[in-house]
C-alpha positions in Angstrom: 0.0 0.0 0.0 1.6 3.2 -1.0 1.8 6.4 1.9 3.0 9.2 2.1 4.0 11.0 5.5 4.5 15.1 6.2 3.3 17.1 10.1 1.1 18.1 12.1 2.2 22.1 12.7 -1.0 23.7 14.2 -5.0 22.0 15.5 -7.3 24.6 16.2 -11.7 24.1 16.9 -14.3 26.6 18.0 -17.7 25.6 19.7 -19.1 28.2 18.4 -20.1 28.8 14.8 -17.5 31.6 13.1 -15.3 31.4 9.9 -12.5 31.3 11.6 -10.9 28.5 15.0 -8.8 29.2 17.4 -5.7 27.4 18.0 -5.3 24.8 20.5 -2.4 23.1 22.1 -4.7 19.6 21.3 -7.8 18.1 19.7 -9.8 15.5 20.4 -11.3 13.0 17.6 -14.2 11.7 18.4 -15.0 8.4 16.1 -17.9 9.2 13.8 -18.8 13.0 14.5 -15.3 15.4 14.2 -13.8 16.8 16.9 -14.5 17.1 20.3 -15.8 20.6 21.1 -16.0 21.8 17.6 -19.1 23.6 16.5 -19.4 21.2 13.3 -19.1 17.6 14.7 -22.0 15.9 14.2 -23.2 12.7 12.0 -25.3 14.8 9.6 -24.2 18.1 7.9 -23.2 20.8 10.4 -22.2 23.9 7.8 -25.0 26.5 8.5 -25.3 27.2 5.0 -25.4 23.6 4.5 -27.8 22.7 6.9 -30.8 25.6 5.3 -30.1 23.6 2.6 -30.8 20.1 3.5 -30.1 19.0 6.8 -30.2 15.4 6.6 -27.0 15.3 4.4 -24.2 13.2 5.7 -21.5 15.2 7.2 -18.2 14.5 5.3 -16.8 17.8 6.9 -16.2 16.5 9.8 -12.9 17.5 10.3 -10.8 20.0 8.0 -7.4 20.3 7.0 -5.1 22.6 5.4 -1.6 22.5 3.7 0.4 25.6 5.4 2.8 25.7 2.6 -0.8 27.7 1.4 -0.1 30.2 3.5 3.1 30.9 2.2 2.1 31.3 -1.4 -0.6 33.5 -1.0 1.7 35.2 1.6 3.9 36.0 -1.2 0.8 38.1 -2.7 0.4 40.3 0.6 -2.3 38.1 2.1 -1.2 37.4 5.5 -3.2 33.8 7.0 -2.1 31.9 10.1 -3.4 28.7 11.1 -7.2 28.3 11.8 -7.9 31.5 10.3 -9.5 29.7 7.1 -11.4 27.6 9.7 -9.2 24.6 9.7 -9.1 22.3 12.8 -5.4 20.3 11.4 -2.6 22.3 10.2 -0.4 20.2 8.2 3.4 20.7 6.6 5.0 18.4 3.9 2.3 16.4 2.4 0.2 17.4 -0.7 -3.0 16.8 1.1 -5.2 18.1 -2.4 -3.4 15.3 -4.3 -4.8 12.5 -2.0 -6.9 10.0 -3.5 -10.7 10.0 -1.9 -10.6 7.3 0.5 -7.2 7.9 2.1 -6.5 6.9 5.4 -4.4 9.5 7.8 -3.3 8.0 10.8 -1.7 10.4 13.2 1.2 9.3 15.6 3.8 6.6 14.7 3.4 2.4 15.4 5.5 1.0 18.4 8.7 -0.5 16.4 8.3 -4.6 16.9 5.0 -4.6 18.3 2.1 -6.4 16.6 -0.6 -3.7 17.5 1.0 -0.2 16.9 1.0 2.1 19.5 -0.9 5.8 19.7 2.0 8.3 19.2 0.7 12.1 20.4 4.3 12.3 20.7 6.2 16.1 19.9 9.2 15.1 17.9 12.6 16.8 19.5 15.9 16.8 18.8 17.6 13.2 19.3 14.4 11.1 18.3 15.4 8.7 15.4 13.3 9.1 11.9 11.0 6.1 10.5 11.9 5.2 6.8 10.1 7.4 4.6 7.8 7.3 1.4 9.6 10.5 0.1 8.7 13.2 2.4 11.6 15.4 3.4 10.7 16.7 6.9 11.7 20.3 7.6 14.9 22.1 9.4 15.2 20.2 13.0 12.0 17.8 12.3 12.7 14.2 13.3 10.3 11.4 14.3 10.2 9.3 17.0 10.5 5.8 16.8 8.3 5.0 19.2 5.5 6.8 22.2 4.2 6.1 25.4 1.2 8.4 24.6 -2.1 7.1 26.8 -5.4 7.5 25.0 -7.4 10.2 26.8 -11.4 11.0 27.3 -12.2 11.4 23.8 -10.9 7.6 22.6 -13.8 6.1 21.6 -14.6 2.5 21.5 -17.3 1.7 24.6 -19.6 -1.0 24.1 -22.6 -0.1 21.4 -25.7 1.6 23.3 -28.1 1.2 19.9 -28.5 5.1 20.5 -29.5 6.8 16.6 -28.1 10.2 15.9 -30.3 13.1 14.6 -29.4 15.8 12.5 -29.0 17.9 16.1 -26.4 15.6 17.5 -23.5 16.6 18.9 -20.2 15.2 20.4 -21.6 15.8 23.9 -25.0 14.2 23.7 -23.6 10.8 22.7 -20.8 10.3 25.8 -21.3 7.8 28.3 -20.1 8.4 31.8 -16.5 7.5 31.4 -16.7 10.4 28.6 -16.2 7.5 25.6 -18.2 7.5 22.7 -21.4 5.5 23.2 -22.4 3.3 20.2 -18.6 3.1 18.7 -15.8 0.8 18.4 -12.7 2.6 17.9 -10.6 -0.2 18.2 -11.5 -2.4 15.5 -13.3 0.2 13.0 -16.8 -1.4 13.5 -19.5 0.4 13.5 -17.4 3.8 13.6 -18.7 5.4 10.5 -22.3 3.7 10.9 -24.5 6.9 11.4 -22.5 9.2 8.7 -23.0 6.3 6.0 -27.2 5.7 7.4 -27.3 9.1 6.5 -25.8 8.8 3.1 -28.3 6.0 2.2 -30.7 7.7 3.6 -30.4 11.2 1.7 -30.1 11.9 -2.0 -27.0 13.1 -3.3 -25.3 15.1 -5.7 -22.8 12.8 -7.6 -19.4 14.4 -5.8 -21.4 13.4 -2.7 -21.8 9.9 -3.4 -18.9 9.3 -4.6 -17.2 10.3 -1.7 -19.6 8.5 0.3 -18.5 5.2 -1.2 -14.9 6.2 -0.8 -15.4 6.0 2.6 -17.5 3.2 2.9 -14.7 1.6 1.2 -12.1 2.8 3.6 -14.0 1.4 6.6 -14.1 -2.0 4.8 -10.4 -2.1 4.3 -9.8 -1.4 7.7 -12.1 -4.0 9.3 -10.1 -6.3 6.8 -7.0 -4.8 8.5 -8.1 -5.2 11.6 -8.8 -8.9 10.7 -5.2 -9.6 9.6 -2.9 -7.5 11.6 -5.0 -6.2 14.5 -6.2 -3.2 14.7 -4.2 0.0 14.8 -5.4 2.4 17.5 -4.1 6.1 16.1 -5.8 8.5 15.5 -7.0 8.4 11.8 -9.3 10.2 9.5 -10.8 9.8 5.9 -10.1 11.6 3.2 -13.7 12.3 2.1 -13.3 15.3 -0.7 -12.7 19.0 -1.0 -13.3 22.4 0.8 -15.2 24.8 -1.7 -13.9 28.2 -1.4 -16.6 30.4 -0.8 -17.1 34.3 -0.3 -16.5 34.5 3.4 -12.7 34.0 2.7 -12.6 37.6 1.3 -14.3 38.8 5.1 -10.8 37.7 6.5 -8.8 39.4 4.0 -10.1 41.1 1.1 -9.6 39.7 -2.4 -8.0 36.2 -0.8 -10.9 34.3 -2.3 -9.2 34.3 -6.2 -6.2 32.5 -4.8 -8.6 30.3 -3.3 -8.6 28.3 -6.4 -6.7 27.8 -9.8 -6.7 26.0 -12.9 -4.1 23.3 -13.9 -2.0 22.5 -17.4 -5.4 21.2 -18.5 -7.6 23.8 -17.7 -9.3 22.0 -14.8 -10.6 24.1 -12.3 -7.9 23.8 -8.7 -9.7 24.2 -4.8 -6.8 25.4 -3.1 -8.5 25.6 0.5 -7.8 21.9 2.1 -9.4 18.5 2.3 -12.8 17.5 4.3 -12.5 14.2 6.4 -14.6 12.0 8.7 -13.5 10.5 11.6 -12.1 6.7 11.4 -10.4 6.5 15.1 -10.7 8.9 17.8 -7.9 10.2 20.2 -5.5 13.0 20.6 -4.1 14.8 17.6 -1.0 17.6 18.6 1.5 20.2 17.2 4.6 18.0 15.9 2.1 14.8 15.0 3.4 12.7 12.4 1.5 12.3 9.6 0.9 9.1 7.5 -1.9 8.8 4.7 -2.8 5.3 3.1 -4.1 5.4 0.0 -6.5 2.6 -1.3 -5.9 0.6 -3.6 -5.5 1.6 -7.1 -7.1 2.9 -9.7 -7.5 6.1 -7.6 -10.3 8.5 -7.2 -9.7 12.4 -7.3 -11.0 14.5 -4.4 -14.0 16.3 -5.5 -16.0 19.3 -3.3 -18.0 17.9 -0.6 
């Protein structure tokens, strides 16, 4: 299976709906609805302008990611963006995240070298730790990865025992926790169940074609997993899927006028380019911090492209 690796450099969430997230020292994944505390975790659509729209739609955004090598190139053009101000809740470094195939898997943390279920990593990476064979990616001045992490799994690991409770188009991260503060009705551990609700609600809705697509992508991932799961054990990182594209849309130009045209491109072809980061759903819950590796496995070939979700 081909991966590629790059950073975590940033995490950011707001419970409160605005364009832009504040930055955090940590987030929490929450298996099946986003991130913990974030005004747009939920199993259906969350986006207010979404949500007038149709409501029951299947929330693919669960969870959005941005390259920062973007802020760079439109900081060569006077536009000045720092992490979360685009409303981005992972800020990433070294990996082309818009040249993912729909369906990749991003696991966050590195496996336990020698052992047969890899461990949660969570770990900052600092001078002296050794770096894991790479698929290419150069990591930056001073970056290094650790070999291996004694990170603990905290509140927001899912993987309690299934409560049969249904999620509404209202739900949110806190109205699905059980006392011990895990995710009632998920099993983070081995993938089952995980995505249930998000891929009920895609049955249940009609969608555009982009949509459906990337709600097959998915269904797909959560397939390959359980098979992974089957034959290696399950891997309890932190991981995401890579569901589509963000669509750029006129709120960009409220943080900084005019940033909206370099919000998007055209390649050699002519094809039209979204610039402004990938949309995900949540595979695995657990921590995800500042100096995270990064690895994305893609599924099998022939790949998908990431379309606007």
């Amino acid at each position: 299976m081909e991966s590629a690796r790059g950073l975590v450099t940033s995490v950011s969430r707001n419970e409160v709906y605005s364009f832009t997230k504040p930055v955090h020292d940590e987030i929490v994944l929450v298996a099946g609805l986003g991130v913990e505390g974030d005004s747009h975790a939920g199993v259906h659509v969350r986006h207010q302008g979404r949500v007038r729209a149709d409501p029951t739609q299947p929330n693919l955004r669960q969870v959005h990611l941005i390259h920062e090598e973007l802020f760079t190139e439109v900081g060569a053009k006077g536009y000045e963006v720092r992490a979360g101000n685009l409303g981005e809740n992972v800020t990433t470094r070294g990996i082309d995240l818009l040249g993912l195939p729909v369906g990749t898997i991003l696991r966050f943390g590195v496996r336990a070298t020698g052992d047969s279920v890899p461990a949660s990593s969570g770990h900052r990476l600092g001078a002296g730790d050794s770096a894991p064979a790479s698929s290419g990616h150069q990591l930056g001045a001073g970056d290094s990865a650790p070999a291996s992490s004694g990170h603990r799994l905290g509140a927001g690991d899912p993987g309690a025992a299934s409560s049969g409770h249904a999620l509404g188009a209202g739900d949110s991260v806190a109205g699905v926790r059980g006392g011990d503060g895990r995710l009632a009705g998920y099993d983070g551990a081995s993938g089952s169940g995980v995505l249930d609700g998000v891929l009920a609600a895609a049955t249940a809705a009609t969608l555009d074609e982009p949509t459906a697509r990337a709600a097959a992508a998915v269904r797909a991932a959560v397939a390959r997993e359980a098979g992974a799961v089957e034959a290696r054990g399950a891997d309890p990182r932190p991981a995401l899927v890579v569901a589509g594209l963000r669509n750029p849309c006129g709120q960009i130009n409220g943080l900084r006028p005019g940033l909206l045209k370099e919000m998007v491109g055209y390649d050699e072809e002519g094809n039209l380019v979204r610039k402004g980061g990938i949309m995900t759903v949540v595979l695995h819950g657990g921590p995800v911090r500042p100096g995270d590796l990064i690895t994305a496995e893609m599924p099998p070939p022939p790949y998908g492209p990431l379309e606007r979700v």
